[in-house]
KETOR-319600 format. One line per 10 residues: number of its first residue (from 1); their letters; for each residue x, y negated, z negated of C-alpha. Coordinates in pm, 1 decimal. Layout:
NUM> A> X Y Z | ... .
end
This chain:
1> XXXXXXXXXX> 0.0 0.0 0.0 | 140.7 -327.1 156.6 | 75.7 -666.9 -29.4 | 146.6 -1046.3 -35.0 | 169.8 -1071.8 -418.0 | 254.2 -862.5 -701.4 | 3.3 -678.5 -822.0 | -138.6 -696.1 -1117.7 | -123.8 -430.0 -1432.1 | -484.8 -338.1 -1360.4 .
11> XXXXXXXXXX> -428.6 -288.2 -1021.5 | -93.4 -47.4 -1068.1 | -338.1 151.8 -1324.2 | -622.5 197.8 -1095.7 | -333.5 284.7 -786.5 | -211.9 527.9 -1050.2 | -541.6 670.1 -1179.5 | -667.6 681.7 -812.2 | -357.6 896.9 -725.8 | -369.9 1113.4 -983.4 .
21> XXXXXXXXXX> -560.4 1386.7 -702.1 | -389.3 1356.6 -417.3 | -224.0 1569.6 -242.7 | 166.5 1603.0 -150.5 | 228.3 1412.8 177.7 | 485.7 1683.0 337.8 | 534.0 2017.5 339.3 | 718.6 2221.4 211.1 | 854.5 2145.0 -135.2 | 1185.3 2178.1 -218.5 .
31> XXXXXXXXXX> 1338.5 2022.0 138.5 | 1621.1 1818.1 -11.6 | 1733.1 2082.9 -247.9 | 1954.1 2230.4 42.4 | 1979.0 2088.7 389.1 | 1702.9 2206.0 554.4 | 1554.8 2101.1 886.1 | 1335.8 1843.1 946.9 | 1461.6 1463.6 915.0 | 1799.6 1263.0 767.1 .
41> XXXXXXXXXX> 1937.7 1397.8 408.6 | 2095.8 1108.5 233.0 | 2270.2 1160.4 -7.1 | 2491.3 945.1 -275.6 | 2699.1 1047.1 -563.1 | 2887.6 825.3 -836.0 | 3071.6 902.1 -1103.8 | 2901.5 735.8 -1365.4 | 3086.1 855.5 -1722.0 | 3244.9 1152.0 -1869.9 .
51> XXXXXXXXXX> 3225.9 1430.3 -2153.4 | 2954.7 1502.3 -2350.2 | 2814.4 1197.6 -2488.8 | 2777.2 1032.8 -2180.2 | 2622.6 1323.3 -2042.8 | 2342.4 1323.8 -2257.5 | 2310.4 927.8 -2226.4 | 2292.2 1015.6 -1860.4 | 2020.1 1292.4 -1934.9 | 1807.9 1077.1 -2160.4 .
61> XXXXXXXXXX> 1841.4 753.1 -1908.0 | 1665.8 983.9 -1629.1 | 1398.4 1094.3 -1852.3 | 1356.4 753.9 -1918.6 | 1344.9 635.4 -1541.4 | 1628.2 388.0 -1589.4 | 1750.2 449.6 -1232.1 | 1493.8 255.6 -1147.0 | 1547.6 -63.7 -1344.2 | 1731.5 -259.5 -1072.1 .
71> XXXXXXXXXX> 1511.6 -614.4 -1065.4 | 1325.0 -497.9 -722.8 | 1207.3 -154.8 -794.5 | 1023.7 -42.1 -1094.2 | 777.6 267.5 -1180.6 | 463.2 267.1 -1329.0 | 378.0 393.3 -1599.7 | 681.7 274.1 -1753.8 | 782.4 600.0 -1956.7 | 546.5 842.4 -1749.4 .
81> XXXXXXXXXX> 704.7 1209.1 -1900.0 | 934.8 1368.5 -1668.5 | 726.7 1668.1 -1624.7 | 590.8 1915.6 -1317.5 | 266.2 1687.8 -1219.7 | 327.7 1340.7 -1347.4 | 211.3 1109.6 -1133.5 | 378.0 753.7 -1101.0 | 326.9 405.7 -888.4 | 710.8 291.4 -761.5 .
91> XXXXXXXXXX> 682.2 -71.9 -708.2 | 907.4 -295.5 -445.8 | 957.5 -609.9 -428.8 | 1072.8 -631.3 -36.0 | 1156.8 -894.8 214.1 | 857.1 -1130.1 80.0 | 577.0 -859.9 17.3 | 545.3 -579.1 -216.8 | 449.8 -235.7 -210.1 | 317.6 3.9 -439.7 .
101> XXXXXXXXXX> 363.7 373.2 -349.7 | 294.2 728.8 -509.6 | 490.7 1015.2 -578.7 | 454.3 1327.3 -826.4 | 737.6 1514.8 -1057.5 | 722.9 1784.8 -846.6 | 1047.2 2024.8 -988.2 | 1352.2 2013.3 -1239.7 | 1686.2 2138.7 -1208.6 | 1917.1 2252.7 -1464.2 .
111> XXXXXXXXXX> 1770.9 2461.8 -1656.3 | 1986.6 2747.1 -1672.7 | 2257.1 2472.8 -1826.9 | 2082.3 2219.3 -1940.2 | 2421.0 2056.0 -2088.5 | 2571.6 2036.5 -1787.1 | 2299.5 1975.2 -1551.2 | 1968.9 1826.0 -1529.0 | 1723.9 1647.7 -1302.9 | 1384.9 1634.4 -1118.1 .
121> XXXXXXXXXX> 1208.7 1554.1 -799.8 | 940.1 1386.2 -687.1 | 750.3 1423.0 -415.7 | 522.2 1148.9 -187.5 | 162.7 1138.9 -179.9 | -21.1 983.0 136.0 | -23.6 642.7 -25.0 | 338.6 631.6 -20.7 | 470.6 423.6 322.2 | 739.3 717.2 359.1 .
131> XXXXXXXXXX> 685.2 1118.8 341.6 | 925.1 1332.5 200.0 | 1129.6 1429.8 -112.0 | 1385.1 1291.6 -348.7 | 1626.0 1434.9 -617.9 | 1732.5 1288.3 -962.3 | 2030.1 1491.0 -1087.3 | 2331.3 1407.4 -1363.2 | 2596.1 1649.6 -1375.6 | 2909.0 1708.9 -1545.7 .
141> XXXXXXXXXX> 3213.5 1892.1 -1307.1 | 3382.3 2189.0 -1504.0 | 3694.6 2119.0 -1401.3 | 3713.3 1711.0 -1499.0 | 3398.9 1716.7 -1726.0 | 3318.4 1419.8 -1559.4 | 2931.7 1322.3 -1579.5 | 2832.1 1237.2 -1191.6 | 2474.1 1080.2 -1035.7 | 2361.4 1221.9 -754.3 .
151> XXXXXXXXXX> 2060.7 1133.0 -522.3 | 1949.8 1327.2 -267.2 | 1610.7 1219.8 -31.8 | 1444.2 1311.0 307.2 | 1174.2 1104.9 407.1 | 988.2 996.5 732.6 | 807.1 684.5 801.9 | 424.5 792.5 671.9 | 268.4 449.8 794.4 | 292.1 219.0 1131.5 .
161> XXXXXXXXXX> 464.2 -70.4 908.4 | 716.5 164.1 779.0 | 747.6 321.0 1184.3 | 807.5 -33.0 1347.1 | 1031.5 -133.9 1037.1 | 1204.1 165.8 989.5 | 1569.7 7.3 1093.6 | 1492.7 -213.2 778.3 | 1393.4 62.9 548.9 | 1695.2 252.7 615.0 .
171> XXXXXXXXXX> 1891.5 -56.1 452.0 | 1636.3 -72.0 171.3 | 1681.8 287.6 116.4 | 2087.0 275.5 149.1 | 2022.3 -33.2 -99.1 | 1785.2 167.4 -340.9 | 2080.3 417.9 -372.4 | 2382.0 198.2 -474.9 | 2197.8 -13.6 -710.6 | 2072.0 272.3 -874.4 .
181> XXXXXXXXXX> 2396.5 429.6 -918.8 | 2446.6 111.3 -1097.0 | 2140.4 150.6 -1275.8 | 2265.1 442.4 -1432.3 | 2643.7 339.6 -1530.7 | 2462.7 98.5 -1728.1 | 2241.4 341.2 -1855.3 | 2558.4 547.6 -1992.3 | 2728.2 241.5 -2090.3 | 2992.9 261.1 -1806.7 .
191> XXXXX> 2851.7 -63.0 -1647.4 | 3062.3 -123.8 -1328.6 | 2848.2 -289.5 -998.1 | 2737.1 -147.6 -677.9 | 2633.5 -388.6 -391.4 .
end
């Protein structure tokens, strides 16, 4: 959903509540979990900390959606659970316009070492302007026991404003990944910038 102006509370509440039904806008789950056919993986990975504590700082700032605080993007409900269903309104501040789009918690990964690995997925719904998937994931290496961020998404343009301004979205997307690498060396305290 395009608009001039930011929306208001209400309005991110009823987008939310209204979503809460809708189906998954691509098929089939799981598409950037290896590189499978069917559109451009992106990918990003930072280093963001290391050992243990900043692991878990890392761990707790995902559950917490902090790779999202970045001025121009934030998601709605603010602390929506990380959990398999949880529906949630991301909402961009673009080029002079918003836009409010959904997505469910569709997976985790990590489980079978959760202290060295952890992170979700969510998945668009057909009020989202793109289709496709994208993957949340902290890390620590064995070797260096550093703690690394890593994003990795597959969309498709899912409405004729995102088709015809898909050269744009690509740097908005590029953008969205760097400043949330950011995001989350802040989150760990480990603040350095990405531009």
């Amino acid at each position: 959903m395009f608009l001039l102006q930011r929306p208001s509370q209400q309005s991110i509440n009823r987008f939310v509540h209204a979503s809460l039904e809708l189906p998954l806008s691509y098929a089939p789950l799981g598409i950037v979990k290896e590189d499978t056919p069917g559109g451009e993986l992106d990918e990003i990975v930072a280093t963001i900390g290391h050992g243990e504590i900043d692991f878990q700082r890392a761990r707790a700032a995902l559950m917490e959606w902090k790779q999202f605080e970045m001025g121009w993007v934030e998601t709605h409900p603010r602390l929506a659970p990380v959990a398999v269903g949880t529906v949630v309104a991301v909402l961009i501040r673009h080029l002079g316009f918003w836009s409010l789009n959904g997505a469910r918690v569709i997976y985790t990964v990590g489980d079978s070492d959760p202290s060295r690995h952890f992170g979700f997925a969510y998945g668009t719904l057909p009020n989202h302007a793109e289709a496709g998937e994208e993957l949340f994931e902290v890390l620590r290496d064995p070797r260096t026991d550093d703690v690394q961020y890593r994003i990795r998404a597959k969309s498709w343009p899912n409405t004729t404003l995102a088709q015809i301004g898909q050269p744009i979205v690509r740097v908005l997307q590029a953008r969205f990944r760097r400043h949330s690498c950011a995001a989350m060396e802040r989150a760990t305290g480990n603040g350095h910038t990405h531009r």
